[in-house]
BADOTI-844749 format. One record per residue (C-alpha): chain; z, x, y. Coordinates in nm, 2 decimals. Example, Ala and Ser with C-alpha at 12.3 -4.5 7.8 and 13.67 -1.06 7.14 Angstrom:
BADOTI-844749
('A',(0.78,1.23,-0.45))
('A',(0.71,1.37,-0.11))
//
This chain:
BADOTI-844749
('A',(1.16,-2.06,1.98))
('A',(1.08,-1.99,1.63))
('A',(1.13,-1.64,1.50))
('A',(0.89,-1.44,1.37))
('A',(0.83,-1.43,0.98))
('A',(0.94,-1.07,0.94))
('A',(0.92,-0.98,0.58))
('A',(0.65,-1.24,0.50))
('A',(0.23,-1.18,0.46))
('A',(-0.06,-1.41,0.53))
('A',(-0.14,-1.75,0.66))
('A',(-0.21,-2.00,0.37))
('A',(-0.17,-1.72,0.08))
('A',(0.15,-1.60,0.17))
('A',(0.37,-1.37,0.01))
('A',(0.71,-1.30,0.12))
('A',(0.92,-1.01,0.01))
('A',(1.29,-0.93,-0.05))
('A',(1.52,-0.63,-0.16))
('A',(1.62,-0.23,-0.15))
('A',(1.55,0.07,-0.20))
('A',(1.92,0.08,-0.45))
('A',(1.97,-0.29,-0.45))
('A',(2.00,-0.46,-0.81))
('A',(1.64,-0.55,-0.77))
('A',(1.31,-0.62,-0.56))
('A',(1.13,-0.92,-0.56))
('A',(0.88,-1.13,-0.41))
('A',(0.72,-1.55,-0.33))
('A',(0.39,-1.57,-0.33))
('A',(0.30,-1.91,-0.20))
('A',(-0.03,-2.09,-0.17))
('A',(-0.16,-1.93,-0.48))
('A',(-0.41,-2.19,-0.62))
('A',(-0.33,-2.41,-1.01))
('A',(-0.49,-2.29,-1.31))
('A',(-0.62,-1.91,-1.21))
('A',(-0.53,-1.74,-1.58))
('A',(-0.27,-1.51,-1.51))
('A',(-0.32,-1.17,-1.74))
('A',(0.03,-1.04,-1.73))
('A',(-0.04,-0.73,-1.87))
('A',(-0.31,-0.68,-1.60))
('A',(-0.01,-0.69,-1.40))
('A',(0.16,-0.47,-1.54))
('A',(-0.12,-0.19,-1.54))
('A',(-0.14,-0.27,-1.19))
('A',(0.22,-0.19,-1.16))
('A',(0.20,0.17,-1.36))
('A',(-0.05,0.28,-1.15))
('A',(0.23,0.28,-0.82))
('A',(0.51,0.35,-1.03))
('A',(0.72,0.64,-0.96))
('A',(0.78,0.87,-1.25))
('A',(0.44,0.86,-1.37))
('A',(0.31,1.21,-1.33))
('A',(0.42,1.57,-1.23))
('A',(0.28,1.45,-0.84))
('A',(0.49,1.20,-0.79))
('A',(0.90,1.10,-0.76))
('A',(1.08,1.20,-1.09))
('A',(1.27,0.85,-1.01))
('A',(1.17,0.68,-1.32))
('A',(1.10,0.28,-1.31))
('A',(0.96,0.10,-1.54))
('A',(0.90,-0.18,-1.29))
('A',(0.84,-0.44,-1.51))
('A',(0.79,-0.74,-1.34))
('A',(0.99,-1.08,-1.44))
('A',(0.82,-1.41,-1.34))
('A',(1.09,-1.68,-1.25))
('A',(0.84,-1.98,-1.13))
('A',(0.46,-2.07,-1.07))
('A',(0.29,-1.91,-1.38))
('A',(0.33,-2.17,-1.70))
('A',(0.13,-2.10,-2.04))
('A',(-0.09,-1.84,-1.88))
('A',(-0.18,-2.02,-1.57))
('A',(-0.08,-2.06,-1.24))
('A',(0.01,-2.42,-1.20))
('A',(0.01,-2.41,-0.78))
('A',(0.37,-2.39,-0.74))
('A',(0.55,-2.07,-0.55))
('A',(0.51,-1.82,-0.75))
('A',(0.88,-1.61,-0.77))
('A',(0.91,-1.27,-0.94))
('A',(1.16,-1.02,-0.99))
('A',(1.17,-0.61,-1.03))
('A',(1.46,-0.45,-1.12))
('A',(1.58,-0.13,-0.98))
('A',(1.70,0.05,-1.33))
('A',(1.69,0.46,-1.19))
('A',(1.87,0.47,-0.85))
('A',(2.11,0.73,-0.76))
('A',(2.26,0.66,-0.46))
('A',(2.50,0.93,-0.52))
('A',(2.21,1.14,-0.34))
('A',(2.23,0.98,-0.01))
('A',(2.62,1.03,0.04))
('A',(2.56,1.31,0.31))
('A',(2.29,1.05,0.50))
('A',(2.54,0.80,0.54))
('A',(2.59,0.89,0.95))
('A',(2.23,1.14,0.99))
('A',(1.92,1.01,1.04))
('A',(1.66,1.18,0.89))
('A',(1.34,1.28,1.05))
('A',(0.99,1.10,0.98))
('A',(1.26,0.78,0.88))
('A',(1.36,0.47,1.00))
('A',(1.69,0.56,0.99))
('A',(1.78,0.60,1.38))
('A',(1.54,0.29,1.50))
('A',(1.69,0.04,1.23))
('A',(2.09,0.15,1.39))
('A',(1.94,0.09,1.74))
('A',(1.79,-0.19,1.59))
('A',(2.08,-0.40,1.41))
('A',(2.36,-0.20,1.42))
('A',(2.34,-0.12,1.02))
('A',(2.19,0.04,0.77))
('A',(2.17,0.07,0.40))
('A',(2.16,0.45,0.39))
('A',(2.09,0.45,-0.01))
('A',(1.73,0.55,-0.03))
('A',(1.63,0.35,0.33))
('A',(1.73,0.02,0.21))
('A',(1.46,-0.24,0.31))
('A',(1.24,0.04,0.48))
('A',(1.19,0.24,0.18))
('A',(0.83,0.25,0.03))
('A',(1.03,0.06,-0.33))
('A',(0.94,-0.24,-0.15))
('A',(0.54,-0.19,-0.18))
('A',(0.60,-0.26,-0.60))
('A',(0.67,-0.60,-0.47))
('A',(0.31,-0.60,-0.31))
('A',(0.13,-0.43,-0.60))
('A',(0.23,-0.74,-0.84))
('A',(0.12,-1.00,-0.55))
('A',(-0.20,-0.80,-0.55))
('A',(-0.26,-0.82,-0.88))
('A',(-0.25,-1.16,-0.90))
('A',(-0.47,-1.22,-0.61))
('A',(-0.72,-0.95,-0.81))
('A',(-0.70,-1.22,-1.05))
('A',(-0.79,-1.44,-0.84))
('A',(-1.09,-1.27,-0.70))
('A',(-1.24,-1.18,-1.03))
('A',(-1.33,-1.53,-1.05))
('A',(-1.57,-1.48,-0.73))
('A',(-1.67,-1.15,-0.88))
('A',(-1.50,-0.97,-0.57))
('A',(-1.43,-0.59,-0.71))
('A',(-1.18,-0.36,-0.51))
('A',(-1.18,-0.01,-0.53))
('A',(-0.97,0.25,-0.36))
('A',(-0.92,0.64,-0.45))
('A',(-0.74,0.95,-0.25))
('A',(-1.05,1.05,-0.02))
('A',(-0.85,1.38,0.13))
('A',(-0.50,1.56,0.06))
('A',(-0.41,1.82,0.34))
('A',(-0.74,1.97,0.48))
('A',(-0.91,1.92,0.07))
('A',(-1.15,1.63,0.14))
('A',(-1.43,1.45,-0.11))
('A',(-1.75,1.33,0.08))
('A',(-1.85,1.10,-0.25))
('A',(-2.01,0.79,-0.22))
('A',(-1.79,0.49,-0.22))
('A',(-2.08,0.26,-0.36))
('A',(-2.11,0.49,-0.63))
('A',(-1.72,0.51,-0.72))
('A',(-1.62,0.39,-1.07))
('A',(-1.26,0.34,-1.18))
('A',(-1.27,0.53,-1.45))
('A',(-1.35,0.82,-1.26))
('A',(-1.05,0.77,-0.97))
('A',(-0.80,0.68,-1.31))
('A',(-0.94,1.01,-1.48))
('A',(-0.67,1.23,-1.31))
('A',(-0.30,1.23,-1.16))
('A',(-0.43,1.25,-0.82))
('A',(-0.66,0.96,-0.80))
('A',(-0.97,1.11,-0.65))
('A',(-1.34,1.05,-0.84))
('A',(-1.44,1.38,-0.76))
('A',(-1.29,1.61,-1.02))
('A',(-1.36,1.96,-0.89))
('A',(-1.15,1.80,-0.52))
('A',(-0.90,1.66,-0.79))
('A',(-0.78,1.99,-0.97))
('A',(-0.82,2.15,-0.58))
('A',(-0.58,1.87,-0.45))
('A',(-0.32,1.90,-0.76))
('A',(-0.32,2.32,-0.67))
('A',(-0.26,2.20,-0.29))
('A',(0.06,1.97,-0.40))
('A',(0.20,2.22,-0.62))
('A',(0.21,2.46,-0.34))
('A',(0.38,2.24,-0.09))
('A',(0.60,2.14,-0.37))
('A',(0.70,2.53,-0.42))
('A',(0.74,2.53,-0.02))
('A',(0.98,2.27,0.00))
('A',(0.69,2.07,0.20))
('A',(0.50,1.76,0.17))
('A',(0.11,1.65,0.22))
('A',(-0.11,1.35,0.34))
('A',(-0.43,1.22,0.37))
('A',(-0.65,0.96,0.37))
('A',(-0.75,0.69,0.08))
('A',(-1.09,0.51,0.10))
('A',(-1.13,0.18,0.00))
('A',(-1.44,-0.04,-0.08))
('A',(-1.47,-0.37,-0.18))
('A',(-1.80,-0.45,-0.34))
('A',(-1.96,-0.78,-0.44))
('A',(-1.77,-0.96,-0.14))
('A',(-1.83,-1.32,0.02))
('A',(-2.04,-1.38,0.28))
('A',(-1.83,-1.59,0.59))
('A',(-1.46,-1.49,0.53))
('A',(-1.27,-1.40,0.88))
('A',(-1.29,-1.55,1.19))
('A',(-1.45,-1.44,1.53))
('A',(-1.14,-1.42,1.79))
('A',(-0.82,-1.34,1.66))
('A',(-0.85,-1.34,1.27))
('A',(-1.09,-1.15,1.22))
('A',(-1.09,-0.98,0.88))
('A',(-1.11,-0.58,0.98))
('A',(-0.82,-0.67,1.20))
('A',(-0.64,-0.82,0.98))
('A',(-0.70,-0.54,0.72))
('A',(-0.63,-0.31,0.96))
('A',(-0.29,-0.49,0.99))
('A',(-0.21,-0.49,0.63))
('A',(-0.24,-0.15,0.56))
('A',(-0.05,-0.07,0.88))
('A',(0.22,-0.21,0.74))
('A',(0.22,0.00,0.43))
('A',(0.48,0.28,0.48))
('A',(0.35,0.62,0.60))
('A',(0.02,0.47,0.69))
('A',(-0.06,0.64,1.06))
('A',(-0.42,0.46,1.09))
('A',(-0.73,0.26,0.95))
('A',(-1.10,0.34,1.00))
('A',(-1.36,0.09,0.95))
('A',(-1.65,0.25,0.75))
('A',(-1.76,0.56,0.98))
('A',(-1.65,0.39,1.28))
('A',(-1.53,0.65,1.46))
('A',(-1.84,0.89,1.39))
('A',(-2.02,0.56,1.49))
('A',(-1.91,0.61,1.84))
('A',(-2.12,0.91,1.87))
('A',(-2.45,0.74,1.77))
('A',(-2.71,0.55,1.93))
('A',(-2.70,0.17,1.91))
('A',(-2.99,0.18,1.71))
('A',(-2.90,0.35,1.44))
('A',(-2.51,0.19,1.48))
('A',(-2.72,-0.14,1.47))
('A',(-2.91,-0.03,1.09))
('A',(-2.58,0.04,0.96))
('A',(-2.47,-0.19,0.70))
('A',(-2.07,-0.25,0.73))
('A',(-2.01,-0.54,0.57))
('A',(-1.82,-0.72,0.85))
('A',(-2.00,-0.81,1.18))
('A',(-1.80,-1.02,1.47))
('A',(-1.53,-1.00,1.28))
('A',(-1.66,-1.23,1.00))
('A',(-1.80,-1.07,0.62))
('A',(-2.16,-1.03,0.57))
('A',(-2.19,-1.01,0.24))
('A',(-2.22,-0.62,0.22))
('A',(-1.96,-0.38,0.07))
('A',(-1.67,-0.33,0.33))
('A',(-1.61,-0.01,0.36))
('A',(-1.25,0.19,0.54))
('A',(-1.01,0.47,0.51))
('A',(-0.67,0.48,0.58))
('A',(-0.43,0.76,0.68))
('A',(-0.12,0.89,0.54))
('A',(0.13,1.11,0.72))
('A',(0.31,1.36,0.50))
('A',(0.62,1.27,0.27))
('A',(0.91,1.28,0.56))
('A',(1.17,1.41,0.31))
('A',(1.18,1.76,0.24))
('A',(1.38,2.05,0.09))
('A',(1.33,2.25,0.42))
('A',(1.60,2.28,0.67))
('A',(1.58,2.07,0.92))
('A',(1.70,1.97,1.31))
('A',(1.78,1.62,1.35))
('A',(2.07,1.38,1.46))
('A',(2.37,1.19,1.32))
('A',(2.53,0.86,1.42))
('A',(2.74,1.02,1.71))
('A',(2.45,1.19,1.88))
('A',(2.52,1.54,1.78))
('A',(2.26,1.75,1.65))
('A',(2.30,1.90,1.28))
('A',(2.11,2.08,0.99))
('A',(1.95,1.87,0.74))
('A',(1.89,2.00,0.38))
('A',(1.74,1.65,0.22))
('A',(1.84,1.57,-0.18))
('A',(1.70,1.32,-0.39))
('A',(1.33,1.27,-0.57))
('A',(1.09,1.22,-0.33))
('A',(0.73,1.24,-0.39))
('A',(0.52,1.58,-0.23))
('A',(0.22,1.33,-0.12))
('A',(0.27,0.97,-0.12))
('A',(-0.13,0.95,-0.18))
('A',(-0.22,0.91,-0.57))
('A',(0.06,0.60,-0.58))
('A',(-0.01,0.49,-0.25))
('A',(-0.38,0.35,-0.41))
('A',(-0.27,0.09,-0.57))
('A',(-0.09,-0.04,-0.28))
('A',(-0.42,-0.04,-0.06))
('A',(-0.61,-0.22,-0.32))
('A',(-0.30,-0.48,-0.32))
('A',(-0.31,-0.57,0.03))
('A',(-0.68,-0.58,0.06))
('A',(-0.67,-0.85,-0.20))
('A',(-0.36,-1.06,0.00))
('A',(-0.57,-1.00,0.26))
('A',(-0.90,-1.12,0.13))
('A',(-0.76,-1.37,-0.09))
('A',(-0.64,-1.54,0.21))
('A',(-0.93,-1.52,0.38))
('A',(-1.10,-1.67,0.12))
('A',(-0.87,-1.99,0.12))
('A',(-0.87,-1.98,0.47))
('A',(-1.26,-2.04,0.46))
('A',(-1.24,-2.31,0.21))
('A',(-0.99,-2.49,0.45))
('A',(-1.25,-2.49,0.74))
('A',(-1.56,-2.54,0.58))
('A',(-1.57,-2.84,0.32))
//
């Protein structure tokens, strides 16, 4: 029996991930990454600003800098087709703050499942749970953005709703500069300044917010995914599942789709049909559940079973949504990145 590839992503592009929360540093492999893609490192590095915490009154006050250190695989600007390794250091932990979590578990957390699970924990921050892990997945992405620039593959992703403020704008339409134009990440600047009031107040509350981000990739391939068990919405649906907070995935309008008539199902473009891409934009939202950690009193448990009053410390961010962006748009491009590889394996 072999065991399951636990902190590893993909099939042929693979990227496999190691570190914590308050460890010396995070760090990834990402192997299967094709020779002589030009490697822009301050593309990476942009990337890497946009999930960083720190960056903006909405997010953590945990400051990284996340710069990322390449140890293998990139050579004069170019991938040369050997793993590449790379290294984040953790520079702003305080693990000071997590002295009174040592034996409670706090709600919303993986705290209680990974005791039941192996028996310990790293307490500081949630260890190998904590969402510090998805900077590792933000500098693969970036490189497999690389990558799909050269098959002029674009992927776009924005905050679509915080709390019960939602934007209705068109995906197709969406420009970058429009989602990068404010803290919160959403194109449509009157729902922007109305989701900033909405995390300000929460903030004020002691509370926290989610919501959903839409993503869209545009200019896509024609024949990526597979009609039984790879297919590529599945397998999207699996990446961002795996993104921490994430509590679903929506293919373009599906569930509204469920109320219409096949015919007019049938006229709707979704870019992936039998599990396989079309050719068309792809299209899907995903949903965020509300920052677990907040300054509220709350019931929960400790390590003995006893039930105690938790008052949580440390920097957490009031909605996990305007850094969580970049993260979608990183594992949609592992995810079609590999596809694409994939399909070159099979079809010659």
């Amino acid at each position: 029996l072999i065991p399951m590839a636990t902190n590893s992503f993909g099939e042929i592009l693979r990227l496999t991930t190691f570190g914590e929360s308050h460890g010396p540093a995070i760090g990834g492999v990402l192997d299967g990454f094709p020779a002589g893609i030009a490697i822009d490192l301050d593309y990476v590095q942009t990337e890497m600003r946009r999930r960083r915490p720190g960056q903006s009154a909405y997010t953590t006050s945990r400051d990284e800098e996340d710069i990322v250190q390449f140890l293998s695989g990139v050579f004069n600007g170019r991938s040369t087709g050997a793993p590449i390794a790379f290294v984040i250091a953790n520079k702003d932990q305080r693990s000071s703050d997590y002295d009174a979590l040592r034996d409670v578990y706090r709600p919303g957390h993986a705290d209680q499942v990974y005791d039941q699970k192996y028996g310990v924990r790293d307490h500081r921050g949630g260890g190998r749970s904590s969402a510090r892990e998805t900077a590792v997945r933000v500098a693969a992405g970036a490189l497999c953005k690389l990558l799909l620039q050269t098959l002029s593959i674009d992927i776009l992703a924005y905050v679509q709703s915080i709390g019960t403020v939602s934007t209705s704008i068109d995906p197709l339409k969406t420009q970058r500069t429009d989602v990068e134009s404010n803290p919160v990440r959403c194109p449509d600047q009157d729902k922007a300044t109305a989701m900033m009031e909405a995390i300000d107040r929460v903030r004020e509350e002691k509370d926290s917010l989610g919501g959903c981000i839409q993503c869209v990739v545009r200019s896509m391939a024609a024949g990526l995914g597979d009609p039984m068990y790879q297919k590529l919405h599945a397998r999207l649906a699996f990446a961002m599942l795996s993104i921490n907070a994430v509590q679903g995935f929506e293919l373009h309008r599906g569930f509204e789709r469920t109320t219409w008539k096949g015919s007019k199902n049938n006229s709707f473009p979704t870019g992936i049909s039998a599990g396989i891409s079309t050719g068309h934009p792809i299209v899907f939202s995903v949903a965020f559940k509300p920052t677990s950690t907040i300054g509220q009193a709350q019931t929960t448990t400790n390590a003995a079973g006893e039930t105690v009053q938790l008052e949580a410390a440390g920097r957490h961010d009031p909605c996990v949504l305007p850094r969580a962006v970049a993260v979608v748009e990183a594992m949609t491009a592992l995810v079609i990145a590999d596809a694409w590889l994939m399909q070159k394996s099979q079809s010659l």
